[in-house]
C-alpha positions as CSV (number, residue, x, y, z in Angstrom):
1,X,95.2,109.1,152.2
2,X,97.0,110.7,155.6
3,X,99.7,113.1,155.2
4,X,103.1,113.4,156.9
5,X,105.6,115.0,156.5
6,X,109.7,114.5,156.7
7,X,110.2,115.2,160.5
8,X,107.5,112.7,161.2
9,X,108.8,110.2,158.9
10,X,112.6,110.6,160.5
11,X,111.0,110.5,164.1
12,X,109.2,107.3,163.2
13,X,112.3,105.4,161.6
14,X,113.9,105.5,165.4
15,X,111.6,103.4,166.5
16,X,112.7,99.6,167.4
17,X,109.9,97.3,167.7
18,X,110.6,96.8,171.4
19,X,110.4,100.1,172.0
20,X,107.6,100.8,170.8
21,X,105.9,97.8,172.2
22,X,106.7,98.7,175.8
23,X,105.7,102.6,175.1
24,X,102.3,102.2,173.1
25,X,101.3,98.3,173.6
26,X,103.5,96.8,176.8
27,X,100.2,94.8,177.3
28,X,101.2,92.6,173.9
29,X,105.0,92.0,175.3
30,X,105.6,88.4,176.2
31,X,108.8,87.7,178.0
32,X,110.5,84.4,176.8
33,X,113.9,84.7,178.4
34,X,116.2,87.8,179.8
35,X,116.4,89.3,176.2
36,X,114.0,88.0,174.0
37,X,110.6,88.1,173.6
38,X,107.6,87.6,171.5
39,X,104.2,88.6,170.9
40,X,100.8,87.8,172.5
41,X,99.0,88.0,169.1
42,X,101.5,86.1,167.4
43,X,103.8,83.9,169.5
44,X,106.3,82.6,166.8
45,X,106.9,86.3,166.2
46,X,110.3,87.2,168.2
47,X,112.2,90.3,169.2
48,X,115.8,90.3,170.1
49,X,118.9,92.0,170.0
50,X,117.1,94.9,168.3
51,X,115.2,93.0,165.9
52,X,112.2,90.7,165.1
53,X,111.5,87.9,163.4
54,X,107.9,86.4,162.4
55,X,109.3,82.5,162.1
56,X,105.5,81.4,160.9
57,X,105.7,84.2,158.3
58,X,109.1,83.8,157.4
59,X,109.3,87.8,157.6
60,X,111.4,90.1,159.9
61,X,112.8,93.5,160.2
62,X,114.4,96.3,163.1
63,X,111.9,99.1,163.2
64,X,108.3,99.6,164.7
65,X,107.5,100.9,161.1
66,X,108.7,97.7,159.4
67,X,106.0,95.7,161.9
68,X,103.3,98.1,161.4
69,X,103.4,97.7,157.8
70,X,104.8,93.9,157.4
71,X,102.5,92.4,160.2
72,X,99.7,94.8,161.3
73,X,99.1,95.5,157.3
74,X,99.2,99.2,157.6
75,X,99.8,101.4,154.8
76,X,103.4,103.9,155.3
77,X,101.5,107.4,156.5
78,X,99.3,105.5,159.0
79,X,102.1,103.3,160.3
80,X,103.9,106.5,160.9
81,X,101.0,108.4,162.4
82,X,101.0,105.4,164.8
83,X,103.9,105.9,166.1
84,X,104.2,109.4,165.9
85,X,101.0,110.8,166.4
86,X,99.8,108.5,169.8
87,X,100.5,109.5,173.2
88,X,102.9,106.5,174.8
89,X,100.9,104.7,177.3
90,X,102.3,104.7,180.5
91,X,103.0,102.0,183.4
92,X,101.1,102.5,186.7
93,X,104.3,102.8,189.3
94,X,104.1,100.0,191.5
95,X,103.1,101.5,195.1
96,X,106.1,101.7,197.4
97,X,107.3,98.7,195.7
98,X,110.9,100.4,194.4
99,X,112.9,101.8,197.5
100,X,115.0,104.9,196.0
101,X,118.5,103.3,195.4
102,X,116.7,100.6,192.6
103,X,116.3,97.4,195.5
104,X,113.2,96.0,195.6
105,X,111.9,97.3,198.7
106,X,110.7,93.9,201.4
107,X,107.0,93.7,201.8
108,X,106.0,93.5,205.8
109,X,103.4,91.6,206.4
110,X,101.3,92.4,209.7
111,X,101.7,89.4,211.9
112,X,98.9,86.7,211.9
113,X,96.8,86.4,214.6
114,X,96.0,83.0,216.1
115,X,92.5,82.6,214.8
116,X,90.6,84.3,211.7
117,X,87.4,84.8,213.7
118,X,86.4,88.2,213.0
119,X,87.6,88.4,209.3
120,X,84.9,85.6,208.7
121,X,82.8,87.4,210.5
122,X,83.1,90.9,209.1
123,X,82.7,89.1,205.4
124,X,80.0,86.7,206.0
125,X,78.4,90.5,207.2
126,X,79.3,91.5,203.7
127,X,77.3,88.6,202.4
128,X,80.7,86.5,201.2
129,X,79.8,82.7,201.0
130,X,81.6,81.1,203.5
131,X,82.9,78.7,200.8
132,X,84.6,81.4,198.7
133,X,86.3,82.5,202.6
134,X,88.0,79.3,203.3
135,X,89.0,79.1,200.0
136,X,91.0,82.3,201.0
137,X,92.3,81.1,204.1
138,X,93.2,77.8,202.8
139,X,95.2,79.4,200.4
140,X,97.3,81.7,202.2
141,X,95.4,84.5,200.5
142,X,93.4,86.3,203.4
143,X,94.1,86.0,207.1
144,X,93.2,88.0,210.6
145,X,96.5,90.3,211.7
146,X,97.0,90.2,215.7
147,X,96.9,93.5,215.7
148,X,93.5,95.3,215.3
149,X,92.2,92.1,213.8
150,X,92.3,93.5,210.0
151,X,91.3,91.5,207.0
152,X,94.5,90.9,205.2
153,X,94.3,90.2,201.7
154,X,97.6,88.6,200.2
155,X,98.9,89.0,196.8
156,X,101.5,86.5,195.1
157,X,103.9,86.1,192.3
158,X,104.5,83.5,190.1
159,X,106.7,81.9,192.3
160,X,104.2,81.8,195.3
161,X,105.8,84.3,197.2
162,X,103.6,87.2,198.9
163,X,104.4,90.4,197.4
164,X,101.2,92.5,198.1
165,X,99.1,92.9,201.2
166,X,95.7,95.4,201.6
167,X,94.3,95.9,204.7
168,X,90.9,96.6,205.8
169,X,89.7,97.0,209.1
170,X,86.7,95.1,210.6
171,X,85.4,97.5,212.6
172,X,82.9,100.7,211.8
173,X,86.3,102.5,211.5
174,X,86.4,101.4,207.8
175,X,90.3,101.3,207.5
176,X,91.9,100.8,204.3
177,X,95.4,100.3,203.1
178,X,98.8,98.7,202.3
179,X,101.2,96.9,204.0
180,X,104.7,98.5,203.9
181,X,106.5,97.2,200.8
182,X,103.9,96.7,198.9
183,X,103.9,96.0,195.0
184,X,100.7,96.8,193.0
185,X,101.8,94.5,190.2
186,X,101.2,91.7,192.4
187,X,98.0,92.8,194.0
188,X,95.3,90.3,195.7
189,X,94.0,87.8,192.6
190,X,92.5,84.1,192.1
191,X,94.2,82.6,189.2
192,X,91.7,80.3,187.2
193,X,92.0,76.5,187.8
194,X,92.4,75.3,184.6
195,X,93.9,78.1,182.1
196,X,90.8,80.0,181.6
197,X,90.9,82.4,178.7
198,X,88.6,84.9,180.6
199,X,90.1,87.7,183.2
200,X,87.3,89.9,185.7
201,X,88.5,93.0,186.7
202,X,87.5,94.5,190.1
203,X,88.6,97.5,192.4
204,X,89.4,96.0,195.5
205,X,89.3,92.1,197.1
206,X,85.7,92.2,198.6
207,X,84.0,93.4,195.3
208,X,86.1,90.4,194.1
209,X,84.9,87.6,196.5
210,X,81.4,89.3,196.0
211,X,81.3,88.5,192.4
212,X,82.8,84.8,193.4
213,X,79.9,84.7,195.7
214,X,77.2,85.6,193.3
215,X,78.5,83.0,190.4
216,X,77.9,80.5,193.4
217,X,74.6,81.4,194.3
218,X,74.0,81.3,190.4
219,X,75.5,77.4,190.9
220,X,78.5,78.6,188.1
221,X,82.0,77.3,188.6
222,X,83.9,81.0,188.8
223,X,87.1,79.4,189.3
224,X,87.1,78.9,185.3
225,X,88.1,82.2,185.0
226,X,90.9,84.7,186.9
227,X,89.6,87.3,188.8
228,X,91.7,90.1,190.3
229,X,91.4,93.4,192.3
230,X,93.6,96.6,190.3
231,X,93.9,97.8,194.3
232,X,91.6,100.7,193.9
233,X,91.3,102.7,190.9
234,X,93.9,104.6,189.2
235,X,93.3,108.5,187.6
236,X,91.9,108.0,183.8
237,X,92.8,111.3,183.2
238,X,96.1,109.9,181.2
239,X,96.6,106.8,179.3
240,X,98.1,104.7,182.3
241,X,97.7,101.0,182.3
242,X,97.4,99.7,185.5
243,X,100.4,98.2,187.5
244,X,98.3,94.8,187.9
245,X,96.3,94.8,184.9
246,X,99.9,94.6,183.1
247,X,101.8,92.4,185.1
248,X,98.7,89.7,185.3
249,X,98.7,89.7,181.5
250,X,102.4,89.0,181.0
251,X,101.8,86.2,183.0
252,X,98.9,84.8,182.3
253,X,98.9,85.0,178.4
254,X,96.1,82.8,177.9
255,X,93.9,85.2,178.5
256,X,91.6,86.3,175.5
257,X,89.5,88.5,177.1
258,X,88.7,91.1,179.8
259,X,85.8,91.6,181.8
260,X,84.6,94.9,183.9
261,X,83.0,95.0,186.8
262,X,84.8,98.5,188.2
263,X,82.3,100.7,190.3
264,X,79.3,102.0,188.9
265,X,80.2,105.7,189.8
266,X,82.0,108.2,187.2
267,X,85.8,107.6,188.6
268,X,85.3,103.5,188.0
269,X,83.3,104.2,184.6
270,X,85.6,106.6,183.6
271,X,88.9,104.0,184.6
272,X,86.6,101.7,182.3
273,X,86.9,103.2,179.3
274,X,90.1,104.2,179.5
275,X,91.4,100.2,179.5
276,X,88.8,99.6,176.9
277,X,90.7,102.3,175.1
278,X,94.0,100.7,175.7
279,X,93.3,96.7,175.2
280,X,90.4,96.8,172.7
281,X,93.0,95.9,170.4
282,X,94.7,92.9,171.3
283,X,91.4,91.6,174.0
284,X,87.8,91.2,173.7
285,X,86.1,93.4,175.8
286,X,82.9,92.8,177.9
287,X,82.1,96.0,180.5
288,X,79.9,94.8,183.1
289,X,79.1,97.7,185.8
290,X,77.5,96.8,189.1
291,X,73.5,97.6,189.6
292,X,74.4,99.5,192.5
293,X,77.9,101.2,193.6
294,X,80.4,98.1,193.7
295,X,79.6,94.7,193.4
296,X,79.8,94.1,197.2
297,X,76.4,96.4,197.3
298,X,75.0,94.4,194.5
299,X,75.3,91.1,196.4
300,X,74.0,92.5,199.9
301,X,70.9,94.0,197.5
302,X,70.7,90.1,196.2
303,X,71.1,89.3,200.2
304,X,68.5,91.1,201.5
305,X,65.6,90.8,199.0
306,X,65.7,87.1,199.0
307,X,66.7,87.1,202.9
308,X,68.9,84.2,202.2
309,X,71.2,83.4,205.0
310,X,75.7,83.2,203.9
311,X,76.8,79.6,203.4
């Protein structure tokens, strides 16, 4: 049986369930309303006003202790080692997204340019079907900048409006970043078409249209499933959950489980296992590394050995 002892038990009683939740699990948070929410395991459990209520269960209580034990089925000394003896995990700041006094800072996007010429071009370079592209375009979701004729990759909110914008150049010069304003939370993503249960993980928007690519060579339907870029890939060297990991579950919570395809180099294998090590929990876990680097060189690879020309 674990041990612990009086200052651990008093540290562990402070605990509210909401609390904890957002410290140690925000990924299980649901948000039903400005002061309420409930749980992505169990939706009829709710938390309010500084306490929960399991309305299936007909069970309730204040603390984080009282849920550990009541609904997670742990005994005392490992609900309070739980709480008390696990590093907090902590949100991924949204890039530039908060200006200093607390306003949510205005996201500039870089003006469009006329046509979207050489963005097709550069990605049907990159081996990107050109059916996943217009897609994209249709969608407001990737469009040529009049300046320097970057690839602009456009992420939205719920509510359809952009908040997010990478930028990659076309040219040899390889540029790569941000629009001013930008909110990581909301970075560049396909939703699934019909509430898939299934979420793919990449580190930027090409590796992400590269995979969308493959499943259409392979003649699967990938917009069954989401599929969305974490903007690059965060240090693993503390328990951070990404920005848009996060925000994508709260609102998508029909999503079951998470699949990897960061880059197959020790930064993206090493980001790998830390959200394994975070969501194994409450997600089914499937970590599928690239061949190569990234899965943009796995589909060129694919490209060139069977010589087949982008559609």
């Amino acid at each position: 049986m674990s041990y612990v002892n009086k200052e651990q038990i008093e540290r562990a009683k402070q605990w509210d369930l909401l609390t904890y939740l957002q410290c140690f699990e925000p990924y299980e948070l649901v948000r039903c309303s400005r002061n309420a929410y409930s749980t992505r395991t169990h939706d009829s459990l709710k938390i309010s006003n500084d306490k929960w209520f399991w309305w299936s269960r007909g069970i309730g209580g204040r603390s984080a202790l009282d849920y550990l034990i009541k609904v997670r089925g742990m005994s005392f000394p490992d609900a309070v080692l739980q709480i008390d003896g696990n590093p907090p995990v902590h949100m991924a700041p949204a890039t530039s997204a908060i200006q200093q006094d607390g306003s949510n800072a205005r996201l500039e996007l870089p003006e469009p340019y006329e046509t979207s010429n050489r963005v097709v071009a550069y990605l049907s370079k990159r081996g990107i079907s050109r059916d996943v592209i217009d897609f994209c375009l249709k969608t407001g979701r990737l469009y040529e900048s009049r300046m320097y004729h970057n690839a602009i990759f456009v992420g939205f909110d719920l509510q359809g409006t952009p908040r997010y914008a990478a930028i990659r150049g076309t040219t040899n010069t390889r540029y790569l970043g941000e629009a001013p304003g930008s909110d990581k939370r909301y970075s560049f993503a396909i939703p699934a078409d019909d509430n898939g249960t299934e979420l793919h993980l990449f580190e930027s928007a090409i590796d992400l249209l590269s995979y969308c690519t493959l499943e259409t060579i392979a003649g699967k339907d990938w917009r069954q499933s989401h599929q969305l870029s974490l903007a690059g890939i965060y240090s693993a060297k503390e328990s951070i959950a990404p920005a848009a990991l996060t925000n994508y579950l709260q609102s998508y919570p029909e999503v079951k489980r998470l699949v990897f395809h960061l880059d197959n180099d020790e930064p993206g294998r090493s980001a790998a296992a830390m959200i394994r090590q975070l969501f194994s929990q409450t997600y089914e876990i499937s970590d599928e590394p690239p061949f190569v680097k990234d899965v943009n060189d796995d589909l060129m690879v694919y490209r060139k050995q069977r010589e087949e020309p982008t559609r």
